[in-house]
C-alpha positions as CSV (number, residue, x, y, z in Angstrom):
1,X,63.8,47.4,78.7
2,X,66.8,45.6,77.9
3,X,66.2,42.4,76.2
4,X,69.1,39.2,76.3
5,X,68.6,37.2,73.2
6,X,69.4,33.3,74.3
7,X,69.7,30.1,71.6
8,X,69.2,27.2,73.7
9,X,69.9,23.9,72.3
10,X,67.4,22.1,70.7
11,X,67.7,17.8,70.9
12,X,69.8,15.9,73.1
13,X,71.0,18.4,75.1
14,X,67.4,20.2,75.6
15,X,66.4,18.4,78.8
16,X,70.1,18.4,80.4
17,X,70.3,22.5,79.9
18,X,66.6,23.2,81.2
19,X,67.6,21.6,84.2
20,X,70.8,22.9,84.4
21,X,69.3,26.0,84.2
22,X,66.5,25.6,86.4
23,X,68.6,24.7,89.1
24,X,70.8,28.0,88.1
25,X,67.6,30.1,89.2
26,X,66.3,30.0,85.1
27,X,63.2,28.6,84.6
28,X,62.1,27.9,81.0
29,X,59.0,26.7,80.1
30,X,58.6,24.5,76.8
31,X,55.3,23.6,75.0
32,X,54.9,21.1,72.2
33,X,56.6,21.8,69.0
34,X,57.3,25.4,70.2
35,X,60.7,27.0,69.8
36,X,60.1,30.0,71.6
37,X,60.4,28.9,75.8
38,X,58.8,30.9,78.4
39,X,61.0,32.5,81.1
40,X,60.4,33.7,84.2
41,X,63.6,36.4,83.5
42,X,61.5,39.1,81.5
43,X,65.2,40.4,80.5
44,X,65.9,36.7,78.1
45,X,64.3,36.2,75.4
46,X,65.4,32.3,74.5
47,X,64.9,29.7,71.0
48,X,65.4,26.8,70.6
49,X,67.4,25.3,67.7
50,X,70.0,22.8,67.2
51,X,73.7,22.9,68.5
52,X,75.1,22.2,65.8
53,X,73.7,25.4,64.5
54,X,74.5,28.1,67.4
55,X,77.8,29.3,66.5
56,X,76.9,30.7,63.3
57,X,73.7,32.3,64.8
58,X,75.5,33.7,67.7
59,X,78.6,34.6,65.0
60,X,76.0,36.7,63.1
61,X,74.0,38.4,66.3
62,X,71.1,36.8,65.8
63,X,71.7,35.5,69.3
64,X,73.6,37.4,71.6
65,X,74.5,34.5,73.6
66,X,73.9,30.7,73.1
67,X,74.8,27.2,74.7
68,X,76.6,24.9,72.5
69,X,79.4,22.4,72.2
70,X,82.7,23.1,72.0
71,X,82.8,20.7,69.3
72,X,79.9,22.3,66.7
73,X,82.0,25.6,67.1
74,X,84.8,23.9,65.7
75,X,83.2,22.3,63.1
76,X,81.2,25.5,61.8
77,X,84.6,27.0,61.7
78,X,83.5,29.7,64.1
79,X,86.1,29.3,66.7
80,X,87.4,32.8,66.0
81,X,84.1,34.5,65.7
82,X,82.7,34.2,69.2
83,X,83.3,34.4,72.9
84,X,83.9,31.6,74.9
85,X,82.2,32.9,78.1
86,X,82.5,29.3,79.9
87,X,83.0,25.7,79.9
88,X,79.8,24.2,81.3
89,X,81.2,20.7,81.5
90,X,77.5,18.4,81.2
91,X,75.9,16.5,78.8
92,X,72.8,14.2,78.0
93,X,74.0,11.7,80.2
94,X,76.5,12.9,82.8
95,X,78.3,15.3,84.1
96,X,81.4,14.5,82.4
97,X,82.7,16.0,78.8
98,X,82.2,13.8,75.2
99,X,84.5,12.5,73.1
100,X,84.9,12.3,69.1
101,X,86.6,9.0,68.2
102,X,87.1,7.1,65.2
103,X,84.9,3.5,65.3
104,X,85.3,0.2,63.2
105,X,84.2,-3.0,63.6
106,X,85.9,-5.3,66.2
107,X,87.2,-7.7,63.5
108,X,88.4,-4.3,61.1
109,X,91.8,-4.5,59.9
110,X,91.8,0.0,60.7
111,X,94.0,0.0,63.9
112,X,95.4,3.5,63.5
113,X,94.7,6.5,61.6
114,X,96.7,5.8,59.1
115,X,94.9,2.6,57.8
116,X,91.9,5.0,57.1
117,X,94.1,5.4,53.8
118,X,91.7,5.1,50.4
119,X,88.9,4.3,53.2
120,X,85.0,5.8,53.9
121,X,84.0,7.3,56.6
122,X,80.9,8.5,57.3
123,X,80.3,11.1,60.4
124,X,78.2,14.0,61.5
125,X,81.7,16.2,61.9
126,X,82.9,16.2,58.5
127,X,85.1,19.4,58.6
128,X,86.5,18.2,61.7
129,X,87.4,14.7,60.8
130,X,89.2,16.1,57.6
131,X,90.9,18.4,59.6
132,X,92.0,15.8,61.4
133,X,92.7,13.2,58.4
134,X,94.8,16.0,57.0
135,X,97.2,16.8,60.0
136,X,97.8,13.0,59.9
137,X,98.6,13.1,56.3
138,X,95.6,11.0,55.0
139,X,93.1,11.3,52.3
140,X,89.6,9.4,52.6
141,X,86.2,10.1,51.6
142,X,84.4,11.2,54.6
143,X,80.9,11.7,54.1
144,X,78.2,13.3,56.2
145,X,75.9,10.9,58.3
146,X,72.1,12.0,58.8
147,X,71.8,9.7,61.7
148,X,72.1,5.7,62.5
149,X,75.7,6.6,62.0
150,X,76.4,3.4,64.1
151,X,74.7,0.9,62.1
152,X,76.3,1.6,58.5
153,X,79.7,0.2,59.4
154,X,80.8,-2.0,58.6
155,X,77.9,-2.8,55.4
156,X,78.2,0.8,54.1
157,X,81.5,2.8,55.3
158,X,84.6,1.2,56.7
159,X,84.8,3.7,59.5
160,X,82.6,5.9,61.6
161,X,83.8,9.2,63.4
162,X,80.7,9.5,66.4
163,X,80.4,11.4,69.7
164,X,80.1,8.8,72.9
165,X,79.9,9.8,76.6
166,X,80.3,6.1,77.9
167,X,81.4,3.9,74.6
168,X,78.9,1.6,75.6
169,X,76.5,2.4,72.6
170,X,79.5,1.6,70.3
171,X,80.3,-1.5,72.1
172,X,76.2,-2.8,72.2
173,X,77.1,-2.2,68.1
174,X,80.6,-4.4,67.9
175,X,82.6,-1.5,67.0
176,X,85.6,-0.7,68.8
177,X,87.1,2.7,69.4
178,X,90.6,3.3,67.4
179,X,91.6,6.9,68.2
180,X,90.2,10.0,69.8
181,X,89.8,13.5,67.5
182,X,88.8,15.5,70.4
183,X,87.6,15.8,73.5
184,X,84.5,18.5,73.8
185,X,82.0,19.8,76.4
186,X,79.3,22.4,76.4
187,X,79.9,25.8,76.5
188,X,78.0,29.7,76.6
189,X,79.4,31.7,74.1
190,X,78.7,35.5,73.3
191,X,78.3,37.5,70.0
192,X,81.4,39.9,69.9
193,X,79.0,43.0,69.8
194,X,77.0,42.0,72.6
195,X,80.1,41.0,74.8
196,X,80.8,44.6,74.0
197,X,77.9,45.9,75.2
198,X,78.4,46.7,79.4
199,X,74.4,45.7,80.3
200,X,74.3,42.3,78.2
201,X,77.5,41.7,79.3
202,X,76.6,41.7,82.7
203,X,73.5,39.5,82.1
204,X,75.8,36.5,79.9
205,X,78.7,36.5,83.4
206,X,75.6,36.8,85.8
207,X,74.1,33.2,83.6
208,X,77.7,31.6,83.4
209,X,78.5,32.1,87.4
210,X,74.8,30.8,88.2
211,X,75.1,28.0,85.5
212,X,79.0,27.0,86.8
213,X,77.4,27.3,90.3
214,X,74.9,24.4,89.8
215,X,77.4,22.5,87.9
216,X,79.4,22.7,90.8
217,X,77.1,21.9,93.7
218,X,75.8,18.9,91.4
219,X,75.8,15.6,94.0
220,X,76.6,17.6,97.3
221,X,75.0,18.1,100.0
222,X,74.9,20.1,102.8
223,X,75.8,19.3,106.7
224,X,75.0,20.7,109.8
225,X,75.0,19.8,113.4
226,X,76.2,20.6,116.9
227,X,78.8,19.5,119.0
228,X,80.6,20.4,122.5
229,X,84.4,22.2,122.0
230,X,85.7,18.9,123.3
231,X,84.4,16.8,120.6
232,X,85.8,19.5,117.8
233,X,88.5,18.1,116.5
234,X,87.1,14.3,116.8
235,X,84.3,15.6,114.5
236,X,86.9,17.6,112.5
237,X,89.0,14.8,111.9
238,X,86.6,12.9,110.0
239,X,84.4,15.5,108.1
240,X,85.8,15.9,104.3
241,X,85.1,19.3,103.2
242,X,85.3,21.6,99.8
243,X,87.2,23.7,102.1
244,X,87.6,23.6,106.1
245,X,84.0,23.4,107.6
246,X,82.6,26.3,109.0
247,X,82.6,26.2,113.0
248,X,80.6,29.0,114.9
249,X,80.0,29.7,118.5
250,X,76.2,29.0,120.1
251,X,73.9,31.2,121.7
252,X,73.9,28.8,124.5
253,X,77.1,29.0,126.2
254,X,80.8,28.8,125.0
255,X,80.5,25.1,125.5
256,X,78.9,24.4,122.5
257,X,79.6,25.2,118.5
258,X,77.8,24.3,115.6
259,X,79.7,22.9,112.4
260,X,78.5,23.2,108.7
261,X,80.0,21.7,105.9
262,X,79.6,20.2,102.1
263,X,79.9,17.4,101.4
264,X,78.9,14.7,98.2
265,X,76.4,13.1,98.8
266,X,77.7,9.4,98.1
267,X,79.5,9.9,101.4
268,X,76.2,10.8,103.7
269,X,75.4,7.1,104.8
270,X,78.9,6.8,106.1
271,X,79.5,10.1,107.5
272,X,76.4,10.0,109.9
273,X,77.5,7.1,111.9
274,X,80.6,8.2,112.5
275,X,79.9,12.0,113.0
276,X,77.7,10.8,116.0
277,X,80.4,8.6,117.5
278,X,82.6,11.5,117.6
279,X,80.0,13.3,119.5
280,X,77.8,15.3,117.0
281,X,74.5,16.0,118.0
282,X,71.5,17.6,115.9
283,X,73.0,16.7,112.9
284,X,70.5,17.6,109.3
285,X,71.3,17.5,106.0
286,X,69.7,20.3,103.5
287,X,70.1,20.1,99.3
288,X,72.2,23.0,97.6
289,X,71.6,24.6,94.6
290,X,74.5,26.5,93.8
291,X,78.4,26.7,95.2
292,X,79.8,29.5,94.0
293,X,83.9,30.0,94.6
């Protein structure tokens, strides 16, 4: 039997992507301290280990396909040496990409990249933040940050280059946001060989379409109700839709048509109301899954 080999991130973005995936029709089950999931595909074999570690694994073919961020790719220099099979824009928090941006203190005297000049900064990204230093024509000493990267500026770098979704963890710290490096988001990416390969390349587009799909149905809903042909276009009128609603005849006489349509959730309390005012009858709501285009 064909086997899919599948690094799944370790850390932050663990609990995010099992979800993700769950709701993709994956389901991977994780014991303490073990690095090796369970899944209910007998065709994936998955690890866990950390993002920032993927590309080079899935580089080398020791994974033929694995979830990272756009970002560690970068910064393992390994943009070249994998496929991007697709943006799967989610994170810890949200459903919303992350950004790199250079931090200081709010009373700091740094106000653009180019007053990092002669300064230290301390970040997880360091080839990236050179990169970036360089194109800007400034040298500094960036250093690489094991963690609590926040709390050493302003008593042990002048500067911090960290990841936020929100910037509220940098604001909770009095540091204020000077410039972004780069905006990232999580992606699959394949091992050249095995993108080559007709049967596991079949199996990383099948994941990517079923993992976009959940990404794309996340907060909708699904509607459904009845309604005479007279009250069509009143109900029509004041349905929003990913696309027109789908209207079909009923079995009980040409009088009558049933309407489906999706729809985010957010808008359900006030759609109700006013789909019955306009005459729509039987109306239920049902969770989706998956949209797929």
């Amino acid at each position: 039997m064909s086997i899919l080999r599948l690094g799944l991130p370790k850390g932050s973005l663990q609990d995010a992507t099992l979800d993700l995936l769950k709701r993709a029709g994956y389901g991977f089950h994780v014991k303490d301290r073990n690095y090796f999931p369970g899944s209910d595909d007998d065709e994936i074999e998955a690890m866990l280990i950390r993002a920032q570690e993927m590309a080079p694994y899935v580089a080398d073919g020791v994974f033929d396909a694995g979830i990272t961020g756009k970002d560690w790719v970068k910064e393992t220099g390994n943009e070249g040496n994998v496929v991007v099979v697709a943006d799967l824009v989610y994170s810890k928090a949200s459903m919303r990409p992350v950004r790199w941006v250079l931090a200081v203190p709010e009373a700091s005297e740094i106000h653009s990249v180019q007053d990092l000049q002669g300064k230290r900064i301390a970040t997880e990204v360091v080839q990236l933040t050179k990169a970036w230093l360089a194109e800007n024509g400034v040298e500094a000493d960036v250093e690489f940050s094991w963690g609590a990267t926040e709390a050493k500026c302003p008593e042990l770098v002048d500067a911090i280059v960290e990841v936020t979704e929100t910037g509220s963890s940098l604001r909770a710290n009095r540091l204020r946001i000077v410039e972004t490096l780069m905006t990232s988001n999580t992606q699959l990416i394949a091992n050249a060989d095995a993108w080559n390969d007709p049967w596991k390349r079949r199996k990383i587009e099948t994941l990517a379409m079923l993992m976009q799909g959940a990404i794309l149905a996340e907060g909708k809903v699904a509607l459904k109700m009845n309604a005479r042909r007279g009250d069509l276009q009143k109900i029509l009128a004041v349905l929003p839709a990913l696309k027109m609603p789908t209207v079909a005849p009923l079995a009980v006489g040409e009088e009558w048509v049933a309407i489906e349509t999706v729809i985010e959730e957010r808008e359900v309390r006030r759609l109700i109301p006013a789909l019955k005012d306009a005459g729509a009858e039987g109306i239920y709501e049902y969770p989706i899954s998956k949209i797929i285009p």
